[in-house]
Wavefront OBJ file of the C-alpha trace (Angstrom):
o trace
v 0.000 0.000 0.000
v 1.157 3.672 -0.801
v 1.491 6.393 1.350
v -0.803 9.213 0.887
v 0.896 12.479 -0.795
v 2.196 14.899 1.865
v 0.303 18.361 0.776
v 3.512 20.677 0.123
v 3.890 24.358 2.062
v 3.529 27.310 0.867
v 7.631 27.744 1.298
v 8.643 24.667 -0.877
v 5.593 25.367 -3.375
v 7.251 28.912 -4.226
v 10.600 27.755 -4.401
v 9.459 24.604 -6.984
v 7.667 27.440 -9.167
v 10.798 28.809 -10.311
v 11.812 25.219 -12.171
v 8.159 25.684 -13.573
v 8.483 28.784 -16.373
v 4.624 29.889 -17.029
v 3.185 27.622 -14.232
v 1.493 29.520 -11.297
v -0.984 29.408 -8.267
v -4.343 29.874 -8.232
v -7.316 29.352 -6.210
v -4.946 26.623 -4.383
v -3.900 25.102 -7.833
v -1.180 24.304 -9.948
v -2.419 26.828 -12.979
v -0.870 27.117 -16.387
v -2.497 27.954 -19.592
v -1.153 26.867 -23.014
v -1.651 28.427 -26.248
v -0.984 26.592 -29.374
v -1.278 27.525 -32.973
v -4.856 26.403 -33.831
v -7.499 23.559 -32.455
v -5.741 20.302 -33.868
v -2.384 21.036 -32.231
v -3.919 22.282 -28.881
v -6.071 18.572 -28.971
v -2.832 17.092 -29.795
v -1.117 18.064 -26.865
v -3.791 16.900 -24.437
v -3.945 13.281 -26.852
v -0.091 13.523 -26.352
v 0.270 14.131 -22.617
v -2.978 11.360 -21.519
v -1.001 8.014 -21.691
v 1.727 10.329 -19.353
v -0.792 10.871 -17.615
v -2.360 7.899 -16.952
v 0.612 5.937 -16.105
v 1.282 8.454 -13.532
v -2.425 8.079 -12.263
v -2.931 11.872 -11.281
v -5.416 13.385 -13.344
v -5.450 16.700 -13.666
v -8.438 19.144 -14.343
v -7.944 20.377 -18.294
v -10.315 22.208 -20.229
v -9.725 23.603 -23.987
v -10.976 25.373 -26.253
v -9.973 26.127 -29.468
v -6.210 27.174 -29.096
v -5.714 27.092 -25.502
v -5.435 24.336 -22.673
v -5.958 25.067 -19.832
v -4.606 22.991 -16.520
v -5.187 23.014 -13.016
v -3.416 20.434 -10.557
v -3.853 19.943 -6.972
v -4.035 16.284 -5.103
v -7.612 15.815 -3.248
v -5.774 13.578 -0.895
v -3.156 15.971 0.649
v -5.972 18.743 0.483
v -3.470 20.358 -1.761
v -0.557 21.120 -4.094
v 1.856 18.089 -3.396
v 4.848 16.701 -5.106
v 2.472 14.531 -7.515
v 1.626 17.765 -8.763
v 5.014 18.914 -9.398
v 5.774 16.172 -11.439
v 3.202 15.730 -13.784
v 3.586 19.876 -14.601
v 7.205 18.993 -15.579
v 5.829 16.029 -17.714
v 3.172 18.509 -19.045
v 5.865 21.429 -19.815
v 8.057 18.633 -21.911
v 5.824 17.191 -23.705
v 4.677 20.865 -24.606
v 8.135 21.438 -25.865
v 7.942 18.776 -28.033
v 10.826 16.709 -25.718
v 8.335 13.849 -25.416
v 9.418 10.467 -26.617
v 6.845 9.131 -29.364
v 6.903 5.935 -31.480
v 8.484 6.227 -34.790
v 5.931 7.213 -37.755
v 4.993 3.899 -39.503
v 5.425 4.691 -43.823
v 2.527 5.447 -44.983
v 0.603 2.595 -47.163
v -0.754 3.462 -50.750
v -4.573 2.797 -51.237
v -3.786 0.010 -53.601
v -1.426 -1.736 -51.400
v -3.757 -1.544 -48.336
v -6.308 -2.963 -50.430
v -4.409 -5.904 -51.868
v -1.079 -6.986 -49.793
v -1.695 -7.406 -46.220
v 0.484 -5.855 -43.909
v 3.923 -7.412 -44.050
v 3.452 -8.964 -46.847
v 6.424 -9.939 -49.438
v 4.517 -8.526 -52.618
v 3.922 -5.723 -54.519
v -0.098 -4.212 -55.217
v 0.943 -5.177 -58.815
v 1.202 -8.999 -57.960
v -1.333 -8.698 -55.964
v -4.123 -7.373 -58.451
v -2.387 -9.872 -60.849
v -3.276 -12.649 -58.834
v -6.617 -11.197 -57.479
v -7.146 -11.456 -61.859
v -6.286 -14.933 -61.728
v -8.030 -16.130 -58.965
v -11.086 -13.812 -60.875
v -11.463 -16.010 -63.670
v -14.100 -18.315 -64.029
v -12.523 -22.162 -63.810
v -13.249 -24.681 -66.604
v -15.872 -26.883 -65.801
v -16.559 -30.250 -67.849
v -20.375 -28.755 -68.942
v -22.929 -30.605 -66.994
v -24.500 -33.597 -68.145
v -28.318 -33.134 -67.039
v -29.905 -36.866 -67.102
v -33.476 -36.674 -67.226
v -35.666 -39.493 -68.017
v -38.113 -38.885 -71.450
v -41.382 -40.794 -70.845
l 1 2 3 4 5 6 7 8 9 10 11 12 13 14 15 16 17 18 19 20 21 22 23 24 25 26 27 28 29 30 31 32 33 34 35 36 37 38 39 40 41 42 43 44 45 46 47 48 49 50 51 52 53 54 55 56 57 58 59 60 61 62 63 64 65 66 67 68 69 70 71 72 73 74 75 76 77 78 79 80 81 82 83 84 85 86 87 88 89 90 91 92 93 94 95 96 97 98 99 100 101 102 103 104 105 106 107 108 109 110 111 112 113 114 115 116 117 118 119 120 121 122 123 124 125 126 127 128 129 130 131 132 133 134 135 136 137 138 139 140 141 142 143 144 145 146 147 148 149 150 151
């Protein structure tokens, strides 16, 4: 079992501020308010920072709207601003500054070859349709022999 957070003083929570550029208190919050360039880059900031987030299980309050996010952290069980809090504003301010780590961009598929190779495949969307062709056309079939009885 983990011990709870130990709510921070006033002392320690001014002296942390200054390793937190932008980051201040407010209403007994954590508050800092991003701006990005337009909508899709504000949402991708808050889609970028939630699996951070969630493996550090401390949720933070976040609202946007349009260009901004907007962040408030305090930990209900210190009754306060504790270390927790701290932490995940560092984790906010690097992913902000793009310092996050991220998975390597996977090349990008052509229609075609989406459609006809699956993934990890050995061939081309050219041997593919070629043998989607073959496949296509109609088998020979010995014509059917229909035996019906003449009365």
């Amino acid at each position: 079992m983990t011990a709870a957070p130990v709510r921070l003083t006033n002392f320690e929570i001014e002296s942390l501020l200054t390793q937190l550029p932008g980051w201040t208190v407010v209403a007994g919050k954590l508050h800092r308010e991003y701006r990005f360039a337009n909508f899709g880059k504000a949402f991708g900031f808050m889609k970028t920072a939630a699996p951070a987030i969630e493996k550090m299980d401390h949720h933070p309050e976040w609202f946007n709207a349009y260009d901004r996010v907007v962040v408030d952290l305090t930990t209900h069980d210190a009754g306060g601003i504790s270390q927790k809090d701290v932490d995940l504003a560092k984790r906010l301010e690097e992913i902000a500054q793009g310092d996050s780590p991220r998975r390597p961009r996977q090349p990008r598929r052509s229609r075609r070859s989406a459609l006809f190779a699956p993934r990890g495949s050995e061939y081309s969307w050219q041997e593919a349709s070629a043998r989607i062709r073959r496949s296509a056309r109609p088998a020979r079939v010995a014509p059917r022999v229909c035996r019906t009885s003449r009365s």
